[in-house]
PDB file of N, CA, C and O in Angstrom:
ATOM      1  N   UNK A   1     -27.807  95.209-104.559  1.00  0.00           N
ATOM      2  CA  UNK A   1     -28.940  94.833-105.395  1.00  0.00           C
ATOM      3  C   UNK A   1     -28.473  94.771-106.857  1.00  0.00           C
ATOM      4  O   UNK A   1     -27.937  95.765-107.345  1.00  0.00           O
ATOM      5  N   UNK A   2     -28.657  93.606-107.611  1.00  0.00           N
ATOM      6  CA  UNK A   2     -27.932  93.479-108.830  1.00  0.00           C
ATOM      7  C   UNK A   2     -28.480  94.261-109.567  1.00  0.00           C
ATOM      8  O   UNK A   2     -27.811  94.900-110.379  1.00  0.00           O
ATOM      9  N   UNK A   3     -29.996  94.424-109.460  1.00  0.00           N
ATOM     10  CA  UNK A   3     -30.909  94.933-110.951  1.00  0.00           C
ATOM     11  C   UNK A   3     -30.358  96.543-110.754  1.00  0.00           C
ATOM     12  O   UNK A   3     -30.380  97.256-111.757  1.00  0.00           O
ATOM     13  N   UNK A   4     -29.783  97.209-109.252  1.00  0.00           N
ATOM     14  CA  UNK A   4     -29.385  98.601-109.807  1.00  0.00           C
ATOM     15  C   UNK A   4     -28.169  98.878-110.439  1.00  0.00           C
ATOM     16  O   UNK A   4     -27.833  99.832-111.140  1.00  0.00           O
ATOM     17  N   UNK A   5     -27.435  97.661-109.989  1.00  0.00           N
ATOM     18  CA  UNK A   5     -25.756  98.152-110.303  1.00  0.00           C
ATOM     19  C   UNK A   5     -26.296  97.351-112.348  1.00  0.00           C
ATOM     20  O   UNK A   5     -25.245  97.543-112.958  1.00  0.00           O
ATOM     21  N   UNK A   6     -27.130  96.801-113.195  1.00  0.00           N
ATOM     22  CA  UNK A   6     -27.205  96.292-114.379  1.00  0.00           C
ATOM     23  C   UNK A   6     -27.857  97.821-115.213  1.00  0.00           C
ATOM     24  O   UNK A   6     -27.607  98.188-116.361  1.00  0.00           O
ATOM     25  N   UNK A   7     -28.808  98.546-114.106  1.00  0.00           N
ATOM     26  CA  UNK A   7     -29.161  99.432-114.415  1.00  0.00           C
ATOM     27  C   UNK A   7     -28.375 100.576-114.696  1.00  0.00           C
ATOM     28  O   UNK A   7     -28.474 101.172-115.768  1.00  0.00           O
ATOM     29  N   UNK A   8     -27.712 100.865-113.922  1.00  0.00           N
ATOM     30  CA  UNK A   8     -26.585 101.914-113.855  1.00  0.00           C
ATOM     31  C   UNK A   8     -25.909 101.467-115.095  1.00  0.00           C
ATOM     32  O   UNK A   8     -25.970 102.163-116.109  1.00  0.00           O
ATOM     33  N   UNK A   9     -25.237 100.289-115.067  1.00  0.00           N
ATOM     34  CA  UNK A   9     -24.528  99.923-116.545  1.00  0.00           C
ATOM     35  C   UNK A   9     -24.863  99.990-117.986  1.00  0.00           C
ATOM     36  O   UNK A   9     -24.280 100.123-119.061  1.00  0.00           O
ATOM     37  N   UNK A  10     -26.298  99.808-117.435  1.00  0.00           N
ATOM     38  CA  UNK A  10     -27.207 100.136-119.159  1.00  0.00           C
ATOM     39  C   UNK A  10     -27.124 101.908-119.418  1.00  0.00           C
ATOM     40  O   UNK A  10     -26.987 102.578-120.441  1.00  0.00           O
ATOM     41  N   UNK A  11     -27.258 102.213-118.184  1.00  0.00           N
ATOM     42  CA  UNK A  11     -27.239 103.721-118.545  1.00  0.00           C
ATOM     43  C   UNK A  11     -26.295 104.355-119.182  1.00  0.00           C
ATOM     44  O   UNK A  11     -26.282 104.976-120.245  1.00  0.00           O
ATOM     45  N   UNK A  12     -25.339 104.070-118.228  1.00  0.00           N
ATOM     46  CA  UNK A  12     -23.416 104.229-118.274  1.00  0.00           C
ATOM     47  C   UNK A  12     -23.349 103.967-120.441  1.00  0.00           C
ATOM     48  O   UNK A  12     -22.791 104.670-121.283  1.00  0.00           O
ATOM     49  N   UNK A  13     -23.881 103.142-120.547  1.00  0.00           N
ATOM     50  CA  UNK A  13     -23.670 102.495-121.899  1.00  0.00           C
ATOM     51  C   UNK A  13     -24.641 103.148-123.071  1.00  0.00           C
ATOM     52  O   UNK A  13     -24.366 103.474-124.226  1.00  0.00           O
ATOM     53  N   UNK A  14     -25.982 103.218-122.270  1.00  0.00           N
ATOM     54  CA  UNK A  14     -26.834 104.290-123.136  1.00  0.00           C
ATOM     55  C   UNK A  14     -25.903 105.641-123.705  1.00  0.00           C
ATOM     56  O   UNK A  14     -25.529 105.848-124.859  1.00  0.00           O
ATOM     57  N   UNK A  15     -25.704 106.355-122.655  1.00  0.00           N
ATOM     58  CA  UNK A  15     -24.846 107.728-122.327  1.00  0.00           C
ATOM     59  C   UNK A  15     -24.101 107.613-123.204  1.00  0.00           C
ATOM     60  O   UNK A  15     -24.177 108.536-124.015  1.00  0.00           O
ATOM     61  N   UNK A  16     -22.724 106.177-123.622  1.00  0.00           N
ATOM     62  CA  UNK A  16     -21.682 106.118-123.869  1.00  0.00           C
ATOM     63  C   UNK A  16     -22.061 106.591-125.878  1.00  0.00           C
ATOM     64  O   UNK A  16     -21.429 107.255-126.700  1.00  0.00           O
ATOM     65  N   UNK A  17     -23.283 105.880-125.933  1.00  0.00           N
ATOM     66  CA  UNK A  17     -23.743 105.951-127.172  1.00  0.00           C
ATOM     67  C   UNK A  17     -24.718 107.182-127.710  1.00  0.00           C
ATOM     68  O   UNK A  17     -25.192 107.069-128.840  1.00  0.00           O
ATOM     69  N   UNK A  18     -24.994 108.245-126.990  1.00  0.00           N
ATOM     70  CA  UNK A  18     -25.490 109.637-127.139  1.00  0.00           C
ATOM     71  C   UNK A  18     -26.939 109.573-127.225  1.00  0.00           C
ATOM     72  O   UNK A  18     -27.561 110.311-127.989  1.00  0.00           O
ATOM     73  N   UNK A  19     -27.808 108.252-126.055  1.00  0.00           N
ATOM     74  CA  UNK A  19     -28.984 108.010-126.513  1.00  0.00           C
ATOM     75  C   UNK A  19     -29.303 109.300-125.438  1.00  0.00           C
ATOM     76  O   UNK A  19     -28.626 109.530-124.436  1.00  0.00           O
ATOM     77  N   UNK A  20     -30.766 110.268-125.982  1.00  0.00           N
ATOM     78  CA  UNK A  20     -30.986 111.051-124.700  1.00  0.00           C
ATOM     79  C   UNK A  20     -31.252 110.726-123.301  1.00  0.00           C
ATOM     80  O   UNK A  20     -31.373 109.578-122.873  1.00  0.00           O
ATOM     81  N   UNK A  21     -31.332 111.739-122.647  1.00  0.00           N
ATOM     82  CA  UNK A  21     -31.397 111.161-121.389  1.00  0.00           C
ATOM     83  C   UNK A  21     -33.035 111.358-121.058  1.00  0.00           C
ATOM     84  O   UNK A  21     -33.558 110.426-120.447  1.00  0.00           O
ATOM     85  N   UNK A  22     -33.656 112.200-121.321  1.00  0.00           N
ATOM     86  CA  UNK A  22     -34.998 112.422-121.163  1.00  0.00           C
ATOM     87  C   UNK A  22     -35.642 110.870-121.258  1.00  0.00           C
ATOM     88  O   UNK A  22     -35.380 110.089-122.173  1.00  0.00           O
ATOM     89  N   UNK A  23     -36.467 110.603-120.218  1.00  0.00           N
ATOM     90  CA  UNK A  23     -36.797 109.328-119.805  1.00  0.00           C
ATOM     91  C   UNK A  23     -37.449 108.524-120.993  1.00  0.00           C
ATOM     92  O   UNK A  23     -36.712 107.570-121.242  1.00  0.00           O
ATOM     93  N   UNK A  24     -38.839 108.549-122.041  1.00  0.00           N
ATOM     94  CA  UNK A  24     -39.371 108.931-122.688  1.00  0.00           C
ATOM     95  C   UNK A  24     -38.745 108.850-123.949  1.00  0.00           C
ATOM     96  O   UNK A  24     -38.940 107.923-124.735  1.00  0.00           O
ATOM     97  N   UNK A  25     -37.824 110.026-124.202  1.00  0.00           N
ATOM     98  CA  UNK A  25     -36.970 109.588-125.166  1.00  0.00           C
ATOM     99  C   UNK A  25     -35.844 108.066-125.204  1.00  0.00           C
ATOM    100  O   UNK A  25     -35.496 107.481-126.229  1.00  0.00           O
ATOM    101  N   UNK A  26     -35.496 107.743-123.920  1.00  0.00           N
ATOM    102  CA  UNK A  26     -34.011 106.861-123.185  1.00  0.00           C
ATOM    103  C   UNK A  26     -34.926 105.502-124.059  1.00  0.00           C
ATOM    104  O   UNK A  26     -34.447 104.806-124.954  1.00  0.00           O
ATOM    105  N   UNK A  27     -36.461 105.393-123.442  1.00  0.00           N
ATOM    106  CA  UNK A  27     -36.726 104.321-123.624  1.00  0.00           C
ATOM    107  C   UNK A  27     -37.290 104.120-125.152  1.00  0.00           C
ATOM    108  O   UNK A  27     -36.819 103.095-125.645  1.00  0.00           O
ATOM    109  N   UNK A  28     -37.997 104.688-125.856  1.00  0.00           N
ATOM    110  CA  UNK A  28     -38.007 104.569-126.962  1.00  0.00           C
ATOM    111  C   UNK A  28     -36.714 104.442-127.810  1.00  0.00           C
ATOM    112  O   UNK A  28     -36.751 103.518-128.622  1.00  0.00           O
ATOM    113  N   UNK A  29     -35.533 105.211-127.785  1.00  0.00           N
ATOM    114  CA  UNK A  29     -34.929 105.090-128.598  1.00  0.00           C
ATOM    115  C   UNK A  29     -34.079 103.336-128.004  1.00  0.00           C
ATOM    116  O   UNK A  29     -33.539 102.714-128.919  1.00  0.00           O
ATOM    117  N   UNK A  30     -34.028 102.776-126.774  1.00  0.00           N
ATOM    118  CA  UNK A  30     -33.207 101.534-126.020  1.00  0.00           C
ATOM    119  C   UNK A  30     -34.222 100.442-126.968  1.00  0.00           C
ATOM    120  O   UNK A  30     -33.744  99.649-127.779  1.00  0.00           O
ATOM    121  N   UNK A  31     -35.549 100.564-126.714  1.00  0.00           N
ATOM    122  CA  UNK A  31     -36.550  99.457-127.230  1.00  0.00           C
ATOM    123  C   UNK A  31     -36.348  99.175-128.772  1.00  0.00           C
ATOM    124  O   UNK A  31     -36.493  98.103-129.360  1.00  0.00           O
ATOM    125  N   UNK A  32     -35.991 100.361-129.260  1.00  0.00           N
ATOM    126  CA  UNK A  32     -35.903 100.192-131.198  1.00  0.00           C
ATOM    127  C   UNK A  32     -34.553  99.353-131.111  1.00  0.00           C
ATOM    128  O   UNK A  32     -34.339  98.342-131.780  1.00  0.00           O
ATOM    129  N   UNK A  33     -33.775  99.853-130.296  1.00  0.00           N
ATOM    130  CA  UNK A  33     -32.305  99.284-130.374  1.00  0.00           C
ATOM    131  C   UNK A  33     -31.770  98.021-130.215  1.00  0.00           C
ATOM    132  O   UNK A  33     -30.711  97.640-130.713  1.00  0.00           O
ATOM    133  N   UNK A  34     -32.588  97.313-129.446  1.00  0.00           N
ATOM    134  CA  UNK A  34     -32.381  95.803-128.994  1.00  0.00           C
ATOM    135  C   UNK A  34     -34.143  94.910-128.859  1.00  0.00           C
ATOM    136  O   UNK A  34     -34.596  93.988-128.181  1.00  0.00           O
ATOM    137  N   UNK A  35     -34.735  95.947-130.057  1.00  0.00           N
ATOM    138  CA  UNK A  35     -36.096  95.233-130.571  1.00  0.00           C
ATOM    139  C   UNK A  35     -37.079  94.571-129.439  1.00  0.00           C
ATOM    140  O   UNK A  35     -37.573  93.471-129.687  1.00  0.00           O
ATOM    141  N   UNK A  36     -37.389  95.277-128.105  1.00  0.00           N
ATOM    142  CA  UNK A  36     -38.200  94.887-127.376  1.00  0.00           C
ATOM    143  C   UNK A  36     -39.154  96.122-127.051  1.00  0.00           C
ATOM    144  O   UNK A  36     -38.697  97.262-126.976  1.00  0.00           O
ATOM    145  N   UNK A  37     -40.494  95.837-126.864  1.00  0.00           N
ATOM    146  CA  UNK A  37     -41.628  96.398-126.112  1.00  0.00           C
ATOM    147  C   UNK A  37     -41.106  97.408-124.857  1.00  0.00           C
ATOM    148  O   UNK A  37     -40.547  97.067-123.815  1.00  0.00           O
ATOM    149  N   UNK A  38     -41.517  98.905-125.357  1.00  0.00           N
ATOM    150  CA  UNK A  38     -41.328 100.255-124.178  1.00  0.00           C
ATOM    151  C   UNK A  38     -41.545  99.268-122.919  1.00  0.00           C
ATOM    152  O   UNK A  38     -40.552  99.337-122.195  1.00  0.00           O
ATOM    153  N   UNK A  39     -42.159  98.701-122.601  1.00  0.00           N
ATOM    154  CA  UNK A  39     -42.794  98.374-120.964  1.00  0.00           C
ATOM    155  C   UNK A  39     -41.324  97.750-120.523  1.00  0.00           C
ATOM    156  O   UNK A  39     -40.701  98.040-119.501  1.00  0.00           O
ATOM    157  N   UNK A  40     -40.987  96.953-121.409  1.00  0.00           N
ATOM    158  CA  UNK A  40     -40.099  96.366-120.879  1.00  0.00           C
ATOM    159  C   UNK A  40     -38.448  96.979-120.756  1.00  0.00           C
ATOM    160  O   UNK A  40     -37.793  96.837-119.723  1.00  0.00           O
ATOM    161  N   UNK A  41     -37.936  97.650-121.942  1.00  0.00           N
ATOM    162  CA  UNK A  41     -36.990  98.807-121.884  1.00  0.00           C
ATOM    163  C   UNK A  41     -36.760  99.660-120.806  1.00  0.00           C
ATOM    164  O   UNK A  41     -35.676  99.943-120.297  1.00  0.00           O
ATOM    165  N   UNK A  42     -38.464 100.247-120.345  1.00  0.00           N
ATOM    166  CA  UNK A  42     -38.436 101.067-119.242  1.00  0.00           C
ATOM    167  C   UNK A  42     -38.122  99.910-117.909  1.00  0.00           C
ATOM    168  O   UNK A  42     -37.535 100.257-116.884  1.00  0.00           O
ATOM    169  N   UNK A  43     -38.420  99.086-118.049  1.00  0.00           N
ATOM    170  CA  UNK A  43     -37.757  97.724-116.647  1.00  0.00           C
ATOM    171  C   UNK A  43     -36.309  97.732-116.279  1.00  0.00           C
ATOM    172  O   UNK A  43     -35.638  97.872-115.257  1.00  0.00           O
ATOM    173  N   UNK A  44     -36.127  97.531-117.486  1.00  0.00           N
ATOM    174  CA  UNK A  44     -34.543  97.577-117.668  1.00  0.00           C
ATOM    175  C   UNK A  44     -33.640  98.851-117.405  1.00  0.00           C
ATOM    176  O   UNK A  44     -32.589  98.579-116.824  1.00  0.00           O
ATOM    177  N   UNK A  45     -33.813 100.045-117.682  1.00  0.00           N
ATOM    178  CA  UNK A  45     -33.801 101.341-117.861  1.00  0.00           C
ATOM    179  C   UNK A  45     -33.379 101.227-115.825  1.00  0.00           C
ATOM    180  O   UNK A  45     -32.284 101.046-115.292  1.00  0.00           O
ATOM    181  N   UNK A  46     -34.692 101.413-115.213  1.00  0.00           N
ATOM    182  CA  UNK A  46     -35.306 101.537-114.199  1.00  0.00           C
ATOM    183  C   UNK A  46     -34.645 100.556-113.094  1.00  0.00           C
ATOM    184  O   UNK A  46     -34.649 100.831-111.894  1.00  0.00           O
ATOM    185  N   UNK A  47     -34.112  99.450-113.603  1.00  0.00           N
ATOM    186  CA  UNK A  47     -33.461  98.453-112.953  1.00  0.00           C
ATOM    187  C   UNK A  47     -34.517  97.730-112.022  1.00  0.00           C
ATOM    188  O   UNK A  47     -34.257  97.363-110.877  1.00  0.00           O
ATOM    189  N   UNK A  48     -35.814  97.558-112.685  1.00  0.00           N
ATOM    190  CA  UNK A  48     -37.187  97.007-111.814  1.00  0.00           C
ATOM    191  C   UNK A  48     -36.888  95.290-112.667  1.00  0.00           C
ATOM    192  O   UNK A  48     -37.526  94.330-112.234  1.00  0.00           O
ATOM    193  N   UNK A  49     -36.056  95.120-113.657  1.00  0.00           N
ATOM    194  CA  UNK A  49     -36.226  93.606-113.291  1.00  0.00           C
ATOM    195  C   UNK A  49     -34.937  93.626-114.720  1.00  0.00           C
ATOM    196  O   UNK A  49     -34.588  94.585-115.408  1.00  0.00           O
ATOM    197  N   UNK A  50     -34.460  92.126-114.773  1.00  0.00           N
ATOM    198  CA  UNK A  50     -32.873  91.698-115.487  1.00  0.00           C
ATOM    199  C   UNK A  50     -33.590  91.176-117.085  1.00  0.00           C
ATOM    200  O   UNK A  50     -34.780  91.034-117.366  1.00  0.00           O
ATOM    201  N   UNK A  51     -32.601  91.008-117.783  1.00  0.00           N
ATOM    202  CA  UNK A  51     -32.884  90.306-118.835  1.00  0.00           C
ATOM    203  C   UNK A  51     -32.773  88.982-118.716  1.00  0.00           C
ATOM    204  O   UNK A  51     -32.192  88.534-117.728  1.00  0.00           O
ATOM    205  N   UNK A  52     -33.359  88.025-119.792  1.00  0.00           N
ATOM    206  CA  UNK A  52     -33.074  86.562-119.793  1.00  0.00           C
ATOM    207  C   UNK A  52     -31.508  86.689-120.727  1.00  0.00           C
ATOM    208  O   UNK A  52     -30.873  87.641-121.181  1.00  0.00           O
ATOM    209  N   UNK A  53     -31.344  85.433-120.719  1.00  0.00           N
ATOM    210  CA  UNK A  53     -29.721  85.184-121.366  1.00  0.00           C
ATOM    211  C   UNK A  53     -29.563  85.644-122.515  1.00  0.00           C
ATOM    212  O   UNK A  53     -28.722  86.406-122.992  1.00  0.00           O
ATOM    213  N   UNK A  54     -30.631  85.008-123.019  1.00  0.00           N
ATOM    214  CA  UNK A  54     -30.271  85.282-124.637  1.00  0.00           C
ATOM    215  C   UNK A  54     -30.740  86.963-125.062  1.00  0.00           C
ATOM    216  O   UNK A  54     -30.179  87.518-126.007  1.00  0.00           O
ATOM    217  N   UNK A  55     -31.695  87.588-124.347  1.00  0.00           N
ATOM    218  CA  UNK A  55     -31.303  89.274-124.224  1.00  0.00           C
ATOM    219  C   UNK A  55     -30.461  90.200-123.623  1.00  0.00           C
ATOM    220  O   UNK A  55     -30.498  91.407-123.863  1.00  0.00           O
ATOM    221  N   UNK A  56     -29.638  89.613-122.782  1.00  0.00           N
ATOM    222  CA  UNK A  56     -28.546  90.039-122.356  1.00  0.00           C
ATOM    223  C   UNK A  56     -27.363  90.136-123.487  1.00  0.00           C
ATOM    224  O   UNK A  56     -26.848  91.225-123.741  1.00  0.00           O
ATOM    225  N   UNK A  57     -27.018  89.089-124.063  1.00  0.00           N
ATOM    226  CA  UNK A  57     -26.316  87.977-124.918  1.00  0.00           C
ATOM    227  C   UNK A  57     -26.655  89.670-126.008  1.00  0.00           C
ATOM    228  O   UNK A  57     -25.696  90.441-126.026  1.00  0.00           O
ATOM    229  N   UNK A  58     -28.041  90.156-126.874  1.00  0.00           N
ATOM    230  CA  UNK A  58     -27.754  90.463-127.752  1.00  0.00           C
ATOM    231  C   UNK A  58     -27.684  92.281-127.150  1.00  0.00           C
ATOM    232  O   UNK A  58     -27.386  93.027-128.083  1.00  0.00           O
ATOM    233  N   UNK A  59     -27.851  92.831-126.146  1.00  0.00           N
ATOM    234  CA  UNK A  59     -27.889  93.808-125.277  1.00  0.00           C
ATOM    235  C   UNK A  59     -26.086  93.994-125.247  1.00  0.00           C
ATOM    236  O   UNK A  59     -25.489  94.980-125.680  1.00  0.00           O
ATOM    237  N   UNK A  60     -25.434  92.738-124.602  1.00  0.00           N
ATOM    238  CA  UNK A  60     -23.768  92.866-124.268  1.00  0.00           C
ATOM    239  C   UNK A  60     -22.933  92.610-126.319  1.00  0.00           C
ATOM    240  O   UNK A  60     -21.737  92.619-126.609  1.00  0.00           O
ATOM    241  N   UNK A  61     -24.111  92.426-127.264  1.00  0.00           N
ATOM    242  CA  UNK A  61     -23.084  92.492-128.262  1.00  0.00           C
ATOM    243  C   UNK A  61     -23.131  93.987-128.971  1.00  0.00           C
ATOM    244  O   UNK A  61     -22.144  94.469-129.527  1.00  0.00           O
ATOM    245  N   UNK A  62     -24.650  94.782-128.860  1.00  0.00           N
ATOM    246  CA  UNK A  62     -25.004  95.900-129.395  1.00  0.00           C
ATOM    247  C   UNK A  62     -24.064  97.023-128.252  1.00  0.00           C
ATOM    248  O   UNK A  62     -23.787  98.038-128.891  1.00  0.00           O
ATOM    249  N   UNK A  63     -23.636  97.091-127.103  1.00  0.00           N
ATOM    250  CA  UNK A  63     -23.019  97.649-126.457  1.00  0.00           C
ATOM    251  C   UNK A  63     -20.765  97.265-126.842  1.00  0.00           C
ATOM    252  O   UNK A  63     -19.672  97.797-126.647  1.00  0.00           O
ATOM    253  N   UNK A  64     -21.263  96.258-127.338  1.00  0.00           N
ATOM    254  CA  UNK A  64     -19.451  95.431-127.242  1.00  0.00           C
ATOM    255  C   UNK A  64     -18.941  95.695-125.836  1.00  0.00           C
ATOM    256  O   UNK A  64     -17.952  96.376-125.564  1.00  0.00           O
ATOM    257  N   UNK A  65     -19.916  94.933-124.784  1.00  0.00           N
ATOM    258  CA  UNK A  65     -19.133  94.842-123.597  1.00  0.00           C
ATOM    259  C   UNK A  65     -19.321  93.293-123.030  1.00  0.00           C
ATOM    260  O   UNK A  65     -19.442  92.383-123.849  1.00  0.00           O
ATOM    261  N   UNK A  66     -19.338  93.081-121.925  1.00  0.00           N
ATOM    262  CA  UNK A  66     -18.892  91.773-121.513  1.00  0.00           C
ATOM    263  C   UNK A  66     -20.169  90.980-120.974  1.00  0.00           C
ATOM    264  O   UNK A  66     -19.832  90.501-119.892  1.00  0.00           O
ATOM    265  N   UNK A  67     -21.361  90.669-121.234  1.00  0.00           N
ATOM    266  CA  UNK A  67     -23.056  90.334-120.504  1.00  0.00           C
ATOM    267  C   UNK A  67     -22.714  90.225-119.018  1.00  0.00           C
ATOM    268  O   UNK A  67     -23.449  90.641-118.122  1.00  0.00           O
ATOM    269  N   UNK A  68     -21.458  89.591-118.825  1.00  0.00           N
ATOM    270  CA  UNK A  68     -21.643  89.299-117.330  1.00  0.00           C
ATOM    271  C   UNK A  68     -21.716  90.561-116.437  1.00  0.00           C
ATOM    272  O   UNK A  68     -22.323  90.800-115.393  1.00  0.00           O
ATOM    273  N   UNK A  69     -20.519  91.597-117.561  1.00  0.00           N
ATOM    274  CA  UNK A  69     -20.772  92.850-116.700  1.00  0.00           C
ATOM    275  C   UNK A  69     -21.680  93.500-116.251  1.00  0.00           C
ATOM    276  O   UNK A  69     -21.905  94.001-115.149  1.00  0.00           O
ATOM    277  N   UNK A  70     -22.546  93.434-117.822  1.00  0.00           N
ATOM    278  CA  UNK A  70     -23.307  94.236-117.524  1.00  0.00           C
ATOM    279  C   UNK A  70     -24.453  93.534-116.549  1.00  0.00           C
ATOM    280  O   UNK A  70     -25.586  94.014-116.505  1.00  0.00           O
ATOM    281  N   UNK A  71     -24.195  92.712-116.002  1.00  0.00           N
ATOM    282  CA  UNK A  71     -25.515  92.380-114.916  1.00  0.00           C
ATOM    283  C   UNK A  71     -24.926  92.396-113.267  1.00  0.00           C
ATOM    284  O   UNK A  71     -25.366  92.065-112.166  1.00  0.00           O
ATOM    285  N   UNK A  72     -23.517  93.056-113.881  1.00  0.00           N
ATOM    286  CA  UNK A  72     -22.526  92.878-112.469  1.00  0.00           C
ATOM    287  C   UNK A  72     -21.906  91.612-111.835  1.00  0.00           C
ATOM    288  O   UNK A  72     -21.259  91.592-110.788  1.00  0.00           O
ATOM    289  N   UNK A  73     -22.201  90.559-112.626  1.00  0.00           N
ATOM    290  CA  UNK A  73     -21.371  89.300-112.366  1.00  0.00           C
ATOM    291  C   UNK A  73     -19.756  89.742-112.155  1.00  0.00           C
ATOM    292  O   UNK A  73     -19.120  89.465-111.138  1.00  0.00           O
ATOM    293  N   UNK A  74     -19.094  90.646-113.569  1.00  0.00           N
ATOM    294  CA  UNK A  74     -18.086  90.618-113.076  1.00  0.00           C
ATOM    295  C   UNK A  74     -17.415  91.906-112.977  1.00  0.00           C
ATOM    296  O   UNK A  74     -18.149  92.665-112.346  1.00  0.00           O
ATOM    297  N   UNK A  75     -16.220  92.538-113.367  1.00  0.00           N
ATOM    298  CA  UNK A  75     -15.555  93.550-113.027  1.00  0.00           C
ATOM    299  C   UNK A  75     -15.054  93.925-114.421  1.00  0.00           C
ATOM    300  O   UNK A  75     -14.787  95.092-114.708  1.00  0.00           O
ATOM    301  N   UNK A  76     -14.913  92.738-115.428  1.00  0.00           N
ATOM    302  CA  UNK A  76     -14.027  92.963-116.500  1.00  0.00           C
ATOM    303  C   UNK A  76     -15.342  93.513-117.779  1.00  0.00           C
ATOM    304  O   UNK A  76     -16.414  92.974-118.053  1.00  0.00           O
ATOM    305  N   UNK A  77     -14.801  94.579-118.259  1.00  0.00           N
ATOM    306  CA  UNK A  77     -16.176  95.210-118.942  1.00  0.00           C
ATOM    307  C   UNK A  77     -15.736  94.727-120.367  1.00  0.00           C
ATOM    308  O   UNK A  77     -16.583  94.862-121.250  1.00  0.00           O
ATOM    309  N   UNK A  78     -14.603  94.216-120.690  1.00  0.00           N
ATOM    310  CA  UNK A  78     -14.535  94.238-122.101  1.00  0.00           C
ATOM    311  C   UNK A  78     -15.288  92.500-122.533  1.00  0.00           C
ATOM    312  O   UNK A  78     -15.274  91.415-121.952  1.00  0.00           O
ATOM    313  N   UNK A  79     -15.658  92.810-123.343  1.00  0.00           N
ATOM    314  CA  UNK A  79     -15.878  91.100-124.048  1.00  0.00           C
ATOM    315  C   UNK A  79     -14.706  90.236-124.458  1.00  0.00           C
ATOM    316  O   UNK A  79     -13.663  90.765-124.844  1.00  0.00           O
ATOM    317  N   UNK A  80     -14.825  89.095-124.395  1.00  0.00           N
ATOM    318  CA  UNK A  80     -13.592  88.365-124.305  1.00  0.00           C
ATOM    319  C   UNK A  80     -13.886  87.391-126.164  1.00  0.00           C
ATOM    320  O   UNK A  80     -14.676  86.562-126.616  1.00  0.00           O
ATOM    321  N   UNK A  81     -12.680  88.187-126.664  1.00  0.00           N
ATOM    322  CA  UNK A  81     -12.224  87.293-127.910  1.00  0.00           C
ATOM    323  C   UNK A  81     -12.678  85.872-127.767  1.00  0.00           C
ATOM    324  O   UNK A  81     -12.739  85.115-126.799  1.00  0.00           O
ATOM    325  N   UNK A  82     -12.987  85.746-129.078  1.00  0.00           N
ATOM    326  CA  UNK A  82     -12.679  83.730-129.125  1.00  0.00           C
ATOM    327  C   UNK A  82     -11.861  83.778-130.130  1.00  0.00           C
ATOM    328  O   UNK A  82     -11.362  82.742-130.570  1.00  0.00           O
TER     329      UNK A  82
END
């Protein structure tokens, strides 16, 4: 199921960045961070549904990892230079 393994990755990446883990807290502080509505943070969080491109796009630059990864397209987590 993609939306758990994108979920797990947001977490993995939350964690990486010292956001708390307390649910409540995870999502308030994720929603300020990439400027979207709690309802929807907690989606994402929760792995109950994916981002569109262009929130992925600014989700994989605030993390500096790779968008495809993080939705599990691919394996390679780093972002690729241009």
């Amino acid at each position: 199921m993609p939306n758990k393994q994108f979920a797990d990755r947001l977490n993995k990446e939350l964690d990486s960045i010292g956001v708390p883990l307390r649910s409540d807290e995870r999502i308030e502080v994720f929603s300020k961070l990439v400027k979207i509505p709690k309802f929807k943070a907690e989606a994402f969080i929760n792995g109950i549904s994916l981002p569109d491109q262009s929130l992925l796009t600014r989700m994989a630059e605030e993390f500096e990892v790779n968008p495809e990864w993080l939705v599990g397209r691919s394996e390679d987590r780093q972002k690729k230079n241009r």
